[in-house]
ZADO-1210 file (C-alpha; in nm, 4 decimals, padded with zeros to 6 digits):
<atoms>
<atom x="-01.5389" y="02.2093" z="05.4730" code="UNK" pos="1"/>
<atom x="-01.1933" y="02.1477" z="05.6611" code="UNK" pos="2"/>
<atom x="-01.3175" y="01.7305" z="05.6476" code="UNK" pos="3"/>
<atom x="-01.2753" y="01.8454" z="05.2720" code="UNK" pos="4"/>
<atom x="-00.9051" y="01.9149" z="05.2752" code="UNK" pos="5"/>
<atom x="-00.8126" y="01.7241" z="05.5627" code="UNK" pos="6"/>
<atom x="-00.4552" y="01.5133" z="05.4934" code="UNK" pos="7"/>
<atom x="-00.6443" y="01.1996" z="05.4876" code="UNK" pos="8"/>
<atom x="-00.8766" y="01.3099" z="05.1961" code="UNK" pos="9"/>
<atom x="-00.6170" y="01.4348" z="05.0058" code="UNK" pos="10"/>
<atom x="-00.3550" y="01.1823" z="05.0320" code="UNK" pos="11"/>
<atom x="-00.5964" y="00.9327" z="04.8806" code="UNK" pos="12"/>
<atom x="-00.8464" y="01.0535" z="04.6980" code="UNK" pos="13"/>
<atom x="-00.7779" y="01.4241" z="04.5770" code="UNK" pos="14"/>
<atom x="-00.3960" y="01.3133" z="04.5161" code="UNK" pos="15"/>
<atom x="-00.4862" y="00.9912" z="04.3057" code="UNK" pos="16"/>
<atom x="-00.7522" y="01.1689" z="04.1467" code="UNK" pos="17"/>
<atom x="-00.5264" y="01.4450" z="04.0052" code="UNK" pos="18"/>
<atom x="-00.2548" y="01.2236" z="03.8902" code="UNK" pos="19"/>
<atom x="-00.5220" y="01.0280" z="03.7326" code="UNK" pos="20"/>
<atom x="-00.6259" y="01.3131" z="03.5640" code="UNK" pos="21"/>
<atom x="-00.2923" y="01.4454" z="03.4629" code="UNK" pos="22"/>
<atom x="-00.1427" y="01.1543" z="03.3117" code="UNK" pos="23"/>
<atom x="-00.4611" y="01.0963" z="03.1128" code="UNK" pos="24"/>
<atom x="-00.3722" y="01.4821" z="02.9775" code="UNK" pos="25"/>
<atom x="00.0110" y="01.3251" z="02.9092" code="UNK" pos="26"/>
<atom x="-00.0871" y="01.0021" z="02.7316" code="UNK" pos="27"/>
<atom x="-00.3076" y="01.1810" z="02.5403" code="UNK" pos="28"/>
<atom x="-00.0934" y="01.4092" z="02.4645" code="UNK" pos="29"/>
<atom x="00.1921" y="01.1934" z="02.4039" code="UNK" pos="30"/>
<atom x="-00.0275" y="00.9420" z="02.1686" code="UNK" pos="31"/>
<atom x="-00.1355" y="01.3115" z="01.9424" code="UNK" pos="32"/>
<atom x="00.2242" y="01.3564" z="01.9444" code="UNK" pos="33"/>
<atom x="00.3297" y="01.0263" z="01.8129" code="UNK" pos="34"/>
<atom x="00.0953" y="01.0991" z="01.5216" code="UNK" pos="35"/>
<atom x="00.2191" y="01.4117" z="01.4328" code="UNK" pos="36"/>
<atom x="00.5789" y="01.2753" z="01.4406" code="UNK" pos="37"/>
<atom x="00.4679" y="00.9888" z="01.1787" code="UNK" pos="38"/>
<atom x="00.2572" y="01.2973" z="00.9406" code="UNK" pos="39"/>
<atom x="00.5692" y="01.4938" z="00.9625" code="UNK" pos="40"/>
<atom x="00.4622" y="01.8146" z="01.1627" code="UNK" pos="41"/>
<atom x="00.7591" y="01.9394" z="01.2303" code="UNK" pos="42"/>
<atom x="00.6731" y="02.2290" z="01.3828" code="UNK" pos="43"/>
<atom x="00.3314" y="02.1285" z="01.6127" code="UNK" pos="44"/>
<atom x="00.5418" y="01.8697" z="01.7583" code="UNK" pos="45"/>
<atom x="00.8022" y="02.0214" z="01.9743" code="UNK" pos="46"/>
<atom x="00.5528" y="02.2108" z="02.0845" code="UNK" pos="47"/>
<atom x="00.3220" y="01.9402" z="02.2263" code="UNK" pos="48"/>
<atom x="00.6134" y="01.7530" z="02.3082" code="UNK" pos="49"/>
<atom x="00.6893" y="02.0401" z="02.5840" code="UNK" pos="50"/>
<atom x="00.3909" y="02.0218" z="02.7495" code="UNK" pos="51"/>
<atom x="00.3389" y="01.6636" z="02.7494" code="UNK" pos="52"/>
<atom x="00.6661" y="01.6182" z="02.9286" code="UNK" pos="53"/>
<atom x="00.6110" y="01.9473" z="03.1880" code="UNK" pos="54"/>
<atom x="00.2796" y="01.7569" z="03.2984" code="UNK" pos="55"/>
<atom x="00.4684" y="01.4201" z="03.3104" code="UNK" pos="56"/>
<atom x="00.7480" y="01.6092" z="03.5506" code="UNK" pos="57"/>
<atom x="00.4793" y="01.7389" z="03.8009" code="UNK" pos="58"/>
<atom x="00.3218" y="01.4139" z="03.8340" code="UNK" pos="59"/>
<atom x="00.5849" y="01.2230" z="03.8767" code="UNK" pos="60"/>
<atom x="00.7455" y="01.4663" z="04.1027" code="UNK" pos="61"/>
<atom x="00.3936" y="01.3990" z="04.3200" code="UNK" pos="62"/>
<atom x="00.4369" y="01.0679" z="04.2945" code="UNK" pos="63"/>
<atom x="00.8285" y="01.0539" z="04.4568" code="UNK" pos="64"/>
<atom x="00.6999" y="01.2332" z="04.7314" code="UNK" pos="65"/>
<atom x="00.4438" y="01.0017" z="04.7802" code="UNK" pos="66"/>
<atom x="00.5945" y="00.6866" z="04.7409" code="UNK" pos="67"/>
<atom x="00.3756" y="00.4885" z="05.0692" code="UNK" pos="68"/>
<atom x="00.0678" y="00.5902" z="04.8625" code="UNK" pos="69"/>
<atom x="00.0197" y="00.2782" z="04.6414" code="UNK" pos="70"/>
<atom x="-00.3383" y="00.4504" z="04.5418" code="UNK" pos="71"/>
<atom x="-00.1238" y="00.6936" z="04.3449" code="UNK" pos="72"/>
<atom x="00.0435" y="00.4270" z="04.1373" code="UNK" pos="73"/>
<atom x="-00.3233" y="00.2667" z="04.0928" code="UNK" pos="74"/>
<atom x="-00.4048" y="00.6465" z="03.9574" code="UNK" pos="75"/>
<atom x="-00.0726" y="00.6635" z="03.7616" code="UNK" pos="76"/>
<atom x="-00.1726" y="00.3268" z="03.5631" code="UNK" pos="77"/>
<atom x="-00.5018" y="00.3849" z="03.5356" code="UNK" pos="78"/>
<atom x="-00.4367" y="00.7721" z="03.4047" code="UNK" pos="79"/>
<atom x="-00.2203" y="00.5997" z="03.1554" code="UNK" pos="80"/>
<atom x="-00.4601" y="00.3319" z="03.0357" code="UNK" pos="81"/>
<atom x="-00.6811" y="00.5798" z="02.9848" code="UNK" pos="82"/>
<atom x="-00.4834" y="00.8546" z="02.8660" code="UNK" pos="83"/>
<atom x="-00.4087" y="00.5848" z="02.5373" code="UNK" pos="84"/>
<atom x="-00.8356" y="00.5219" z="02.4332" code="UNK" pos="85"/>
<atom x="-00.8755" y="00.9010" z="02.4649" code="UNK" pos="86"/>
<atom x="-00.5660" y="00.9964" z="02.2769" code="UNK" pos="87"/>
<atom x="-00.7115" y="00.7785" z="01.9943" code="UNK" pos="88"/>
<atom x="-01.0344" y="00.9233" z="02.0426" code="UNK" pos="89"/>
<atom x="-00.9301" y="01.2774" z="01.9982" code="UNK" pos="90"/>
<atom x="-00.6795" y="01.1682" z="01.7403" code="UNK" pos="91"/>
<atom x="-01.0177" y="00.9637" z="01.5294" code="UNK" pos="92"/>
<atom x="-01.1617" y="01.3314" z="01.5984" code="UNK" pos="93"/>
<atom x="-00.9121" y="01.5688" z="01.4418" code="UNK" pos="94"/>
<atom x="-00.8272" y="01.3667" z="01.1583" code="UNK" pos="95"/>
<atom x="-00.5073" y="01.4562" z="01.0313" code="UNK" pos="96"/>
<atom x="-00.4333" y="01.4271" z="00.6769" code="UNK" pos="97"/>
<atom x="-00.4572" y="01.2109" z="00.3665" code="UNK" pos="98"/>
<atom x="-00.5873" y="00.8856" z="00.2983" code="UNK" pos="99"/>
<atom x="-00.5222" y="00.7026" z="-00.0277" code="UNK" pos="100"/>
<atom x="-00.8497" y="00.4681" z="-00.0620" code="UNK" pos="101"/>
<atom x="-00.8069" y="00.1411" z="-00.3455" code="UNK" pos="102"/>
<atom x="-01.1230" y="00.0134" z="-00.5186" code="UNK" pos="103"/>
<atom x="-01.0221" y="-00.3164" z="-00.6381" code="UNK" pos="104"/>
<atom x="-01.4032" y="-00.4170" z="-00.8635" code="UNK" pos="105"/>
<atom x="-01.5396" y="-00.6890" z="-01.0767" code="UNK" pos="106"/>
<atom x="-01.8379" y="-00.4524" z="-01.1713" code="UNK" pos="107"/>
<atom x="-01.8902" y="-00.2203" z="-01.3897" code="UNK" pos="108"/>
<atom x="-01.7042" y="00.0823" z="-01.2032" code="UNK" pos="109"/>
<atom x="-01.8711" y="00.3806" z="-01.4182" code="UNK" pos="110"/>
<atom x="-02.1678" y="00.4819" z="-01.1624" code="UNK" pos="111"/>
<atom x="-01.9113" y="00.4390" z="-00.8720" code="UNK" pos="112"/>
<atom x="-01.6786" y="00.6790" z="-01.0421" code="UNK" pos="113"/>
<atom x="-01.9326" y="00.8930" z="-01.1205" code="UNK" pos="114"/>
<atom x="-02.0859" y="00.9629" z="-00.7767" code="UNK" pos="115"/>
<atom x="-01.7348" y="00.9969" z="-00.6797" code="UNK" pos="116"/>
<atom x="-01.6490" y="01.2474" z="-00.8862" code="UNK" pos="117"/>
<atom x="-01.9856" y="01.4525" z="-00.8249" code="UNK" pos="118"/>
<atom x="-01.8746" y="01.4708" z="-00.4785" code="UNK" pos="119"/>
<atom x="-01.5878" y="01.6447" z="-00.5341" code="UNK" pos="120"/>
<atom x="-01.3636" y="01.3096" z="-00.4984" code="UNK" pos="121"/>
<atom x="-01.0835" y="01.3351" z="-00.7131" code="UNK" pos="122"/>
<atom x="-01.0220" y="00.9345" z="-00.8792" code="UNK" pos="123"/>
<atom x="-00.7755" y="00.7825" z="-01.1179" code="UNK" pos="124"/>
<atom x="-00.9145" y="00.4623" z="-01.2328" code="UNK" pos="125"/>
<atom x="-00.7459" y="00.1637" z="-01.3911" code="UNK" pos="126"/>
<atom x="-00.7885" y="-00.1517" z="-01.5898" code="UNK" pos="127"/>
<atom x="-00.6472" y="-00.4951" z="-01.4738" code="UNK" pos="128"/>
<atom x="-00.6688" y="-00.8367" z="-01.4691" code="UNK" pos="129"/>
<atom x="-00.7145" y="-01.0409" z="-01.1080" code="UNK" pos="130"/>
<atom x="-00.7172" y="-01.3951" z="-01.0216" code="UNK" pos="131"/>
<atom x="-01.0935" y="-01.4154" z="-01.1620" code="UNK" pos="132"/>
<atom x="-01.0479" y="-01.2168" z="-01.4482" code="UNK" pos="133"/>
<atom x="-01.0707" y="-00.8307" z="-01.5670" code="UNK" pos="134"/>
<atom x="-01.1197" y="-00.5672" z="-01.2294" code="UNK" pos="135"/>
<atom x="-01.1061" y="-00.2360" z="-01.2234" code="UNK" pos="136"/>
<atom x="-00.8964" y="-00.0488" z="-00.9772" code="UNK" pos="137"/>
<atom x="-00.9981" y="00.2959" z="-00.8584" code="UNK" pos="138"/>
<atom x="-00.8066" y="00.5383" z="-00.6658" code="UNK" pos="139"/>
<atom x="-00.9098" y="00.7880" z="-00.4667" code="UNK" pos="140"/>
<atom x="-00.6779" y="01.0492" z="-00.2347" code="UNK" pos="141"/>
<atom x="-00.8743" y="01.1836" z="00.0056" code="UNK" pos="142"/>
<atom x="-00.8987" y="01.3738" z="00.3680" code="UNK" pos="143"/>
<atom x="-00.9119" y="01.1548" z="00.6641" code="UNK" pos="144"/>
<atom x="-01.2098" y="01.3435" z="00.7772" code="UNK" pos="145"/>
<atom x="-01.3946" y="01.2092" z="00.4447" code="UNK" pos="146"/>
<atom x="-01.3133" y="00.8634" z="00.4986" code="UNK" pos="147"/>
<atom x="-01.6738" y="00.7507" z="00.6255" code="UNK" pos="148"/>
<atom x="-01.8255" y="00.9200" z="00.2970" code="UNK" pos="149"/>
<atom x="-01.5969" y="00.7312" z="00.0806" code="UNK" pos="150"/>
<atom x="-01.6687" y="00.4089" z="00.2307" code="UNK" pos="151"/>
<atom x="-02.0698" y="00.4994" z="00.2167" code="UNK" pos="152"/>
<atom x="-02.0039" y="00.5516" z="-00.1481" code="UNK" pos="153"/>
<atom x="-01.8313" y="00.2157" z="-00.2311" code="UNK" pos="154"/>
<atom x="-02.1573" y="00.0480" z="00.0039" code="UNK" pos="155"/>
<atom x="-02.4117" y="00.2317" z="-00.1617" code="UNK" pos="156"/>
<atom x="-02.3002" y="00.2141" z="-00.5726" code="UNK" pos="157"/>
<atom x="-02.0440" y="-00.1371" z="-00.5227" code="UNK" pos="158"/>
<atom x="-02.0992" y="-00.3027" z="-00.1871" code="UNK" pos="159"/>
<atom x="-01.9018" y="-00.6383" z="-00.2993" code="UNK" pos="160"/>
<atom x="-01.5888" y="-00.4273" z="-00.4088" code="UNK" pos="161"/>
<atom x="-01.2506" y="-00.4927" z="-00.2010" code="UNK" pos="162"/>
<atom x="-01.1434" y="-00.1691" z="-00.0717" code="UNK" pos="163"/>
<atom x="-00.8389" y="-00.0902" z="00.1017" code="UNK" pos="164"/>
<atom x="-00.6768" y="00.2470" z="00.3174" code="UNK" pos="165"/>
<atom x="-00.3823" y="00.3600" z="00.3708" code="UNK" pos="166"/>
<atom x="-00.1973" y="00.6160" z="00.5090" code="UNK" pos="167"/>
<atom x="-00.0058" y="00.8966" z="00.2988" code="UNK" pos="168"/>
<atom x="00.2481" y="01.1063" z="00.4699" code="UNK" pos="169"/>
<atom x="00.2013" y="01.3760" z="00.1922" code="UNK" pos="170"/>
<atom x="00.0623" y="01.4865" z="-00.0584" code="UNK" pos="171"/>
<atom x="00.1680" y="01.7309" z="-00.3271" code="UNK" pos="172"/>
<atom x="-00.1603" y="01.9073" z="-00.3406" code="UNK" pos="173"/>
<atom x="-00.0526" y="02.1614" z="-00.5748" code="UNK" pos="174"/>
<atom x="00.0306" y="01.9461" z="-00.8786" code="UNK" pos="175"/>
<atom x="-00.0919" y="02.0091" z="-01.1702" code="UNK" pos="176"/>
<atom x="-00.1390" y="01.7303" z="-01.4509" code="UNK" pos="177"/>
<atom x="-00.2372" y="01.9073" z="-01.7392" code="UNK" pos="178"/>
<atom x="-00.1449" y="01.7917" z="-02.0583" code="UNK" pos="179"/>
<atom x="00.1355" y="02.0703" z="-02.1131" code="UNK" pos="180"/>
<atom x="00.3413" y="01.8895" z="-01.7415" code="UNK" pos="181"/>
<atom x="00.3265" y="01.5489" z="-01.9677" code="UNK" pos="182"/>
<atom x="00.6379" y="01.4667" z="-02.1760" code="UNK" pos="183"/>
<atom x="00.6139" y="01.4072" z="-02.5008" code="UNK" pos="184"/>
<atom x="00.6586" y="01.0995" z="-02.4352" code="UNK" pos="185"/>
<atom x="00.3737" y="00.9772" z="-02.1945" code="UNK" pos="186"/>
<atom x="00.0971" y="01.1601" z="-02.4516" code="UNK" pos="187"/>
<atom x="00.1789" y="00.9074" z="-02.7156" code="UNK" pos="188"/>
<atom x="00.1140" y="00.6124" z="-02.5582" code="UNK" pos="189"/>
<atom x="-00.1988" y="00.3846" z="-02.6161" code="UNK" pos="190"/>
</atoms>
């Protein structure tokens, strides 16, 4: 058991290993905090922030009193290489917010639409003209975490459809579009 803790065995392998270890927790952490910072969670992020940077400080404090140890710097690169794939991993995972999908279709739309609608999927669909002629356009605004359902959707009922996501930073979720929020105006057009 002393072998175990002996100098040696912790200068470089226990050492490294921890670092390792740690700066995959800050990378991670700092890549979830990036993303919060772009969805605007204003209050999550200081918060993540602070513990991203106290686990940065104690490894980097190990570190500068290790500097003849080049196994920690192969720990500290490494830890940060893959401290980036699982901060995207866990980031894929949690899924935070909104998605706004585009159906861009030369098909008839209707069943597409339809299924999208029975599953809860909120769409506003539109008529227009492309490069080949009359499309419809379909939009759907939609949780992150339903993004693989959407897309199995477009496969199943309009494989050859263009489809498009991006990002929305927010979204007003308690609007209401009933007919009495529409000026005068709007209802009279064609």
């Amino acid at each position: 058991m002393k072998e175990l803790f002996s100098p040696e065995i912790f200068d470089f392998v226990i050492l490294p290993l921890l670092i390792f270890l740690s700066r995959i927790i800050d990378v991670s952490l700092d890549t979830i905090r990036i993303i919060l910072v772009a969805k605007g969670y204003k209050r999550t992020v200081p918060l993540v922030g602070f513990f991203q940077v106290l686990v940065w400080i104690i490894v980097i404090t190990r570190i500068m009193q290790n500097l003849d140890n080049w196994l920690c710097y192969i720990a500290y690169a490494g830890g940060f290489a893959a401290g980036n794939y699982i901060g995207m991993i866990i980031e894929e995972k949690i899924a935070l917010g909104y998605e706004m999908v585009r159906v861009i279709t030369r098909l008839e739309a209707d069943e597409l639409i339809s299924q999208l609608r029975e599953g809860g999927y909120g769409t506003t669909s539109v008529s227009a003209v492309g490069n080949l002629g009359e499309v419809a356009i379909i939009y759907i605004i939609v949780s992150r975490k339903k993004i693989k359902d959407i897309i199995n959707l477009i496969a199943r009922y309009n494989p050859k459809a263009l489809y498009t996501i991006e990002d929305i930073r927010f979204v007003n979720k308690d609007l209401n579009y009933s007919t009495a929020a529409i000026p005068n105006v709007m209802r009279n057009r064609p």
